[in-house]
DSSP file (Angstrom, degrees, kcal/mol; ACC not computed):
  #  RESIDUE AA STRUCTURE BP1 BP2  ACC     N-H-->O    O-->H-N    N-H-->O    O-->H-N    TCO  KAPPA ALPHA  PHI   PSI    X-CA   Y-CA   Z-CA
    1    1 A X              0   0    0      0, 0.0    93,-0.7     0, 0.0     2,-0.5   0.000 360.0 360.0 360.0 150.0    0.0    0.0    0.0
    2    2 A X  E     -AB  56  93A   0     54,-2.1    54,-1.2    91,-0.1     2,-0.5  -0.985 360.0-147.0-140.1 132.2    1.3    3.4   -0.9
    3    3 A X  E     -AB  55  92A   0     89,-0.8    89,-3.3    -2,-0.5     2,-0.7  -0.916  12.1-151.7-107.0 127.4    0.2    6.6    0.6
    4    4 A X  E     -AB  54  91A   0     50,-1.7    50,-1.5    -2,-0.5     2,-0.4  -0.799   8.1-165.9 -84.4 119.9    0.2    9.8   -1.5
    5    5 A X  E     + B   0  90A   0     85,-2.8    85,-1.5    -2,-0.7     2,-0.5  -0.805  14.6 166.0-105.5 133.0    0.6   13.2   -0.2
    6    6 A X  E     - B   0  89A   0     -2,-0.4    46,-3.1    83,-0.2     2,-0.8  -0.994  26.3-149.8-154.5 117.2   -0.1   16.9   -1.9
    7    7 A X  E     -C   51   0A   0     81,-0.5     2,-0.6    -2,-0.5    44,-0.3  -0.923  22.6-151.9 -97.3 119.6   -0.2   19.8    0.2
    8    8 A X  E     -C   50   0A   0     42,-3.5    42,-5.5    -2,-0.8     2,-0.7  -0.776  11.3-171.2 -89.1 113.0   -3.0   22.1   -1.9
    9    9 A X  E     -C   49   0A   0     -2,-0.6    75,-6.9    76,-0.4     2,-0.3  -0.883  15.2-159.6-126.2 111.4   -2.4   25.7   -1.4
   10   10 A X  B     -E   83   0B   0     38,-2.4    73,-0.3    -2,-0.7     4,-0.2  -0.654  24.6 -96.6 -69.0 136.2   -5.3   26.9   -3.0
   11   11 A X    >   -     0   0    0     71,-0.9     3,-0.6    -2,-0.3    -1,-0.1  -0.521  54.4-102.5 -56.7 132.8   -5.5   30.8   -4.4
   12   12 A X  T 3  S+     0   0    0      1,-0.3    -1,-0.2     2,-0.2    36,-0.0  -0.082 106.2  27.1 -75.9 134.5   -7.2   32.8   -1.7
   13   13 A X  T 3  S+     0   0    0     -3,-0.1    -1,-0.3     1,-0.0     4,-0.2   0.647 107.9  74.6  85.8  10.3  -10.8   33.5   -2.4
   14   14 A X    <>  +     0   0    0     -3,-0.6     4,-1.8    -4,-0.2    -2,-0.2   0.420  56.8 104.0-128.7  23.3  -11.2   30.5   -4.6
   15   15 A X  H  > S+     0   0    0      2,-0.2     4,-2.0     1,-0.2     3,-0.4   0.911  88.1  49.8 -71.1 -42.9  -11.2   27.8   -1.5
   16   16 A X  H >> S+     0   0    0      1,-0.3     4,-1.1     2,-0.2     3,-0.7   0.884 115.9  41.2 -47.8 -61.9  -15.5   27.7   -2.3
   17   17 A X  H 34 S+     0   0    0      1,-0.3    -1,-0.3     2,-0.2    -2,-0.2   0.536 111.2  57.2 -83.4 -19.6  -14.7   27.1   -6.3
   18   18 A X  H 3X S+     0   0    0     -4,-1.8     4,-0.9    -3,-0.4     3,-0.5   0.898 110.4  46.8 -97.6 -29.5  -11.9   24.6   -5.5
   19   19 A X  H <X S+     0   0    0     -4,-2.0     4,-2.7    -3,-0.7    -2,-0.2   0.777 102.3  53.7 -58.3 -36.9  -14.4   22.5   -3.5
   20   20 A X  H  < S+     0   0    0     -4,-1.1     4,-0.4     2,-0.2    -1,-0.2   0.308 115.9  49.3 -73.7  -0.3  -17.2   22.2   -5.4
   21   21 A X  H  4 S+     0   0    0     -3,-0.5     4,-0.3    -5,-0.2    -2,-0.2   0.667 105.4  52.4 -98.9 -16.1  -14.5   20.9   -8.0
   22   22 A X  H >X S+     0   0    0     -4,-0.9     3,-3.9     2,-0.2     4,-0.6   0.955 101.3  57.1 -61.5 -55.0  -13.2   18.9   -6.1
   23   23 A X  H >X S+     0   0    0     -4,-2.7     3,-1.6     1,-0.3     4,-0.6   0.877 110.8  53.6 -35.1 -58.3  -16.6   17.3   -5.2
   24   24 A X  H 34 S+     0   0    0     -4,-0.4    -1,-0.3     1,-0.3    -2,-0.2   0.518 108.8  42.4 -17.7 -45.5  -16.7   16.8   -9.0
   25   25 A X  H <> S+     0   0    0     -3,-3.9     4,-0.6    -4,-0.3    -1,-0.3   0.007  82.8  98.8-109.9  20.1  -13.3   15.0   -9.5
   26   26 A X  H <X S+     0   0    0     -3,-1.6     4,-0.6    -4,-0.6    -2,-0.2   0.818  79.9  50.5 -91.9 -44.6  -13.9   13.1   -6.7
   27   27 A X  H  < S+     0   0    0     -4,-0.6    -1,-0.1     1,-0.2    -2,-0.1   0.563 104.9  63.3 -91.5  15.2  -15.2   10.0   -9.2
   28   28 A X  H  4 S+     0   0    0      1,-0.1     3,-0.4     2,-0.1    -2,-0.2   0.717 102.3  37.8-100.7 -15.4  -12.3   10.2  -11.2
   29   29 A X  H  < S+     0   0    0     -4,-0.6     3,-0.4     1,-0.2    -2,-0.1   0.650 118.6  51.3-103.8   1.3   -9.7    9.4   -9.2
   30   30 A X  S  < S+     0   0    0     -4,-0.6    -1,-0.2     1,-0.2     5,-0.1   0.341 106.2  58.9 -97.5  12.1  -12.0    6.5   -7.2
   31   31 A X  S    S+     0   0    0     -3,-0.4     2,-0.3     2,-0.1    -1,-0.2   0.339  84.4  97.0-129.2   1.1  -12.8    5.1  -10.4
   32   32 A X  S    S-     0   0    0     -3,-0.4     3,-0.3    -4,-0.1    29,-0.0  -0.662  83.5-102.9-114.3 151.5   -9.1    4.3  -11.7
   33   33 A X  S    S+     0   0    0     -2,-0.3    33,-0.3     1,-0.2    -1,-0.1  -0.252 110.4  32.9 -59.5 142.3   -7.7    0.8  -11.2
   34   34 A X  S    S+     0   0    0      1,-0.3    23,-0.4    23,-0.1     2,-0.3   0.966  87.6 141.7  82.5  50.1   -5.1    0.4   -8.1
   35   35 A X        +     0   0    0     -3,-0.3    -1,-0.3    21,-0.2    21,-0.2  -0.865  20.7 168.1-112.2 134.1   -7.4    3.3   -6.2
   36   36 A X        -     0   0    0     19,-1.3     2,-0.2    -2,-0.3    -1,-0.1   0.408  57.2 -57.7-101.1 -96.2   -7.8    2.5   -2.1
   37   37 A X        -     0   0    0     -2,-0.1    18,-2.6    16,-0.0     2,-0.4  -0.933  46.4-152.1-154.7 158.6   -9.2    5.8   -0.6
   38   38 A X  E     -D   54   0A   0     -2,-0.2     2,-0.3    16,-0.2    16,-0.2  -0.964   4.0-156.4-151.6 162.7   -8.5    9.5   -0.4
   39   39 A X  E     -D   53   0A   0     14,-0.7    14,-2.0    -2,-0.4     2,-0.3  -0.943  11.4-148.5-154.8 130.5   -9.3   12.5    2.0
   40   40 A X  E     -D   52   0A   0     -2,-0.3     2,-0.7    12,-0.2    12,-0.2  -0.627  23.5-177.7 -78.1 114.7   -9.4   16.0    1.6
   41   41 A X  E     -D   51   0A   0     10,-2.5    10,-1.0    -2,-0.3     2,-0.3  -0.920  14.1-148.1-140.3 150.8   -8.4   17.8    4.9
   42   42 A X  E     -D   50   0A   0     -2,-0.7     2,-0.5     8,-0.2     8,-0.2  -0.680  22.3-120.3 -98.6 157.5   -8.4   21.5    5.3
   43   43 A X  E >   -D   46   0A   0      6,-1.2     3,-1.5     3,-0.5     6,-0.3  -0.924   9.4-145.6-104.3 120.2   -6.0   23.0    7.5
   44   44 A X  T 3  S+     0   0    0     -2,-0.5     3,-0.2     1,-0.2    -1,-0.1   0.776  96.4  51.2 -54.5 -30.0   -7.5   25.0   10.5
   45   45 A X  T 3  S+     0   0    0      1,-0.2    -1,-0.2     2,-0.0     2,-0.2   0.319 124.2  24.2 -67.4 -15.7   -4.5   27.8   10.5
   46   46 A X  E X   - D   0  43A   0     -3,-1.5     3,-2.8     3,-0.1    -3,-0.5  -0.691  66.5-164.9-174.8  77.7   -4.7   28.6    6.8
   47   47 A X  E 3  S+     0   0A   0      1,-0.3    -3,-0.1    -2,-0.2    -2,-0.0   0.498  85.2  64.8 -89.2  16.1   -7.8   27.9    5.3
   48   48 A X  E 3  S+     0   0A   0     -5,-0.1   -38,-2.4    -6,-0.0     2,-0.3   0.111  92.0  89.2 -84.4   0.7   -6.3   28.1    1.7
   49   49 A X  E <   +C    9   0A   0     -3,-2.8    -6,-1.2    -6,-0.3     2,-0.4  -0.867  51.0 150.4-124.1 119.2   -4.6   25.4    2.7
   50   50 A X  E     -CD   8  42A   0    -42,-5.5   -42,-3.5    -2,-0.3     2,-0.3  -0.984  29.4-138.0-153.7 152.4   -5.8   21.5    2.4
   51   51 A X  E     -CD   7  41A   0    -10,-1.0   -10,-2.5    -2,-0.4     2,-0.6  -0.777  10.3-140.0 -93.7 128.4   -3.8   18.1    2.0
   52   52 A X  E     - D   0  40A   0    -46,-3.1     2,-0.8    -2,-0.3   -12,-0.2  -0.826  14.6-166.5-106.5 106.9   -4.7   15.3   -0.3
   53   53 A X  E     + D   0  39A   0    -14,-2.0   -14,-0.7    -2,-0.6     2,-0.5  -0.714  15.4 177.0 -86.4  79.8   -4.2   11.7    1.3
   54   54 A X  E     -AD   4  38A   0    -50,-1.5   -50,-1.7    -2,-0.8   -16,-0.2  -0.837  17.5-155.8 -81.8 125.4   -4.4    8.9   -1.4
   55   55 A X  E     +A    3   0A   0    -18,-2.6   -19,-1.3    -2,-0.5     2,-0.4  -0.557  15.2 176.7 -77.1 159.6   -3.9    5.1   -1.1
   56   56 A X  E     -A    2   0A   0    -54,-1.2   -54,-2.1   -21,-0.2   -21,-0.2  -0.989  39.4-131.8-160.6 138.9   -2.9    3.1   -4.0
   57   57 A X  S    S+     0   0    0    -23,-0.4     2,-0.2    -2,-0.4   -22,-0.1   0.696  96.6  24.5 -87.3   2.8   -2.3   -0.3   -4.1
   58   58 A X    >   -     0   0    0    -24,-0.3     3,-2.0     1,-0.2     4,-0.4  -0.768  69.8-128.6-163.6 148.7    1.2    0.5   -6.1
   59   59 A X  G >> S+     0   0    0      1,-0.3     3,-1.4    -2,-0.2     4,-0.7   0.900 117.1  57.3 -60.3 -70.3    3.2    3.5   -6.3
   60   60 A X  G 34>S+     0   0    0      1,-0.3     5,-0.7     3,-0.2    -1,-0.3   0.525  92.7  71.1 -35.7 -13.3    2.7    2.7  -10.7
   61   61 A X  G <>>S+     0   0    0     -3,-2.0     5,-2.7     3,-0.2     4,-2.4   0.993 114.2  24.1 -74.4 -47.1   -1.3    2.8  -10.1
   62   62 A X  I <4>S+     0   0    0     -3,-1.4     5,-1.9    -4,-0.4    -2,-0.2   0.927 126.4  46.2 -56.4 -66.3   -0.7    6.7   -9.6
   63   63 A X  I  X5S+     0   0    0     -4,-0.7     4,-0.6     1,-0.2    -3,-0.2   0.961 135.4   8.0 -56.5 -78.0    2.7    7.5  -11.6
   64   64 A X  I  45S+     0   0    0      3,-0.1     4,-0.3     2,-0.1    -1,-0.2   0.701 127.6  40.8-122.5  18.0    1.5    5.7  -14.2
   65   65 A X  I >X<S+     0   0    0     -4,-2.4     4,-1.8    -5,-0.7     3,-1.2   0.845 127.1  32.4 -97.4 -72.3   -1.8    4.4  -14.6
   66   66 A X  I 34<S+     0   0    0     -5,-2.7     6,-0.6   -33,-0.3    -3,-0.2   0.796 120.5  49.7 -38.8 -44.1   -3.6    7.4  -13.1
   67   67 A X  T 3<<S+     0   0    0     -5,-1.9    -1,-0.2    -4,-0.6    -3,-0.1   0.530 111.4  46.1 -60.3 -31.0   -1.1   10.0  -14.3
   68   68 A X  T <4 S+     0   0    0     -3,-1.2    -1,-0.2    -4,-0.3    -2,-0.1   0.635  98.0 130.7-101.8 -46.8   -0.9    8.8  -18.2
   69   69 A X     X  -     0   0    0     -4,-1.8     4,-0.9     1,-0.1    -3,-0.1   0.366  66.2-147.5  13.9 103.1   -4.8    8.7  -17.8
   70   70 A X  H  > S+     0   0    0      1,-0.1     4,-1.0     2,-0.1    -1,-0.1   0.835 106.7  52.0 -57.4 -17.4   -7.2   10.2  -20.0
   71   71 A X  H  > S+     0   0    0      1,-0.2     4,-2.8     2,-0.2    -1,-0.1   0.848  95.6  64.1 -60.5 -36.4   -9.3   10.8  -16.8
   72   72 A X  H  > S+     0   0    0     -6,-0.6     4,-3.4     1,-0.2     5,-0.2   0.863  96.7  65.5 -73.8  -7.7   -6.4   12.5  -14.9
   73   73 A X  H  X S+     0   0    0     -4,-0.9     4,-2.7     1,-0.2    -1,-0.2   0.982 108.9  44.9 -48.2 -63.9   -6.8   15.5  -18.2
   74   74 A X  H  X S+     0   0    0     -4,-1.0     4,-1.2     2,-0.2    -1,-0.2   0.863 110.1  43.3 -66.0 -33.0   -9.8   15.9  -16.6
   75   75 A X  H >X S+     0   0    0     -4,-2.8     3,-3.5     1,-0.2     4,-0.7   0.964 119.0  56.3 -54.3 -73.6   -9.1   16.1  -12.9
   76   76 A X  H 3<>S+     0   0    0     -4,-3.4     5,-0.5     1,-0.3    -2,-0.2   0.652 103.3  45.2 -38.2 -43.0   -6.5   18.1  -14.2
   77   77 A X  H 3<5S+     0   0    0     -4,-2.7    -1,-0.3    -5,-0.2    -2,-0.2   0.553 117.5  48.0 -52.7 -25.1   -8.5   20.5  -16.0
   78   78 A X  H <<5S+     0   0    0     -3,-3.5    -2,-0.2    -4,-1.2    -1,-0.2   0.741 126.5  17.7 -96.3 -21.9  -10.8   20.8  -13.0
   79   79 A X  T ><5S+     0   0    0     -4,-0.7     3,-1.5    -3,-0.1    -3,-0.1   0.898 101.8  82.5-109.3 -76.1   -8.1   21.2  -10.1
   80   80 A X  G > 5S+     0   0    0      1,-0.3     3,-2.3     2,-0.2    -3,-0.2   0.393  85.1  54.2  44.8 -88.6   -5.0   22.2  -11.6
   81   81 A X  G 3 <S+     0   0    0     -5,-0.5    -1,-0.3     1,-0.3    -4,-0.1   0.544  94.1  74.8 -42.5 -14.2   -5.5   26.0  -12.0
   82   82 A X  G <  S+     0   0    0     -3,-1.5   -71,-0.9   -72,-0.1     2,-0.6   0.435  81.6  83.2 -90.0   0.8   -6.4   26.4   -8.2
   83   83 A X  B <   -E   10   0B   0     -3,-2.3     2,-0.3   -73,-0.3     3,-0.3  -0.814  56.7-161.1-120.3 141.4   -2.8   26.0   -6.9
   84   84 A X  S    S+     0   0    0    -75,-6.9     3,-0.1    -2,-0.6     2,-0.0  -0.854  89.2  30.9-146.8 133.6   -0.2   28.5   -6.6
   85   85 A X  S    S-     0   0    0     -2,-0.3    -1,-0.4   -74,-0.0   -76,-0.4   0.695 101.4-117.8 -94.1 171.8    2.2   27.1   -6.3
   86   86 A X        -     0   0    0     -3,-0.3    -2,-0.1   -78,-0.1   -78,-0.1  -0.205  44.1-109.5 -73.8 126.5    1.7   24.2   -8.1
   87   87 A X        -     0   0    0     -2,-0.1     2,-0.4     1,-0.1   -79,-0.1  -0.046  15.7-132.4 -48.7 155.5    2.1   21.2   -5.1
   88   88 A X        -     0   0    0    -81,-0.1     2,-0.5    -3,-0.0   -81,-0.5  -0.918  26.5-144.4-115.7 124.5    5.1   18.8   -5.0
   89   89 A X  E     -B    6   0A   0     -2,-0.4     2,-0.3   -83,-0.1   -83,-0.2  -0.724  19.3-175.2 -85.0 128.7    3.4   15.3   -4.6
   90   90 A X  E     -B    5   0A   0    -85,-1.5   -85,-2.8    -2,-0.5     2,-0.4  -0.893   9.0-156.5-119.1 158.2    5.3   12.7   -2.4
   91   91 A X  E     -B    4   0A   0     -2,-0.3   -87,-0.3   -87,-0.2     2,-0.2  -0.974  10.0-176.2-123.7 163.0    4.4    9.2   -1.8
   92   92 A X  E     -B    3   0A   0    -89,-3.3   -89,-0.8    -2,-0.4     2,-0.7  -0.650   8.9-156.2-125.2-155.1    5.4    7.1    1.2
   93   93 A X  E     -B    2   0A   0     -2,-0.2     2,-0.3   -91,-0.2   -91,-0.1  -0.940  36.6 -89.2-161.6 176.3    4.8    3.1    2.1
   94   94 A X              0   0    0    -93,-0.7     0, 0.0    -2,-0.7     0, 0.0  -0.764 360.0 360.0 -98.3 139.2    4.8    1.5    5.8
   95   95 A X              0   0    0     -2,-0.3    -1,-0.1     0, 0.0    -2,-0.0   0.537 360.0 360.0-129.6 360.0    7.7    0.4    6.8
């Protein structure tokens, strides 16, 4: 199991418009093969601010089955423009 991490720093004043797209992209990335579960968590301090938690049942479901994706165009197309700067995604695994 592989956990994926993205700290979202959203542009201020678009936190409304980046959730109701999120809601939206929310069955493309559950829908792609090697998918566990993901959570959206806001940060109380900074409320521009939100982490995305995915499992994947191999580090390749993300990197490259999701990522190569026609689907991820659209998650991309729907999220993508809301971050400045654009997040550095890390993944980690239990050790």
């Amino acid at each position: 199991m592989i956990l994926e991490v993205a700290i979202l720093k959203v542009i201020p004043g678009q936190e409304d418009d980046f959730l109701n797209a999120f809601s939206k992209a929310n069955h493309i990335i559950s829908s792609m093969p090697g998918y566990v579960s993901h959570q959206l968590k806001r940060c109380i301090e900074n409320i521009s601010q939100f982490i995305l938690l995915v499992e994947w049942e191999k580090l390749t479901d993300h990197t490259e089955g999701f990522r190569r994706s026609k689907e991820y165009q659209e998650w991309k197309s729907l999220l993508h423009h809301f971050y400045e700067p654009f997040p550095t995604v890390e993944h980690y695994e239990v050790i």
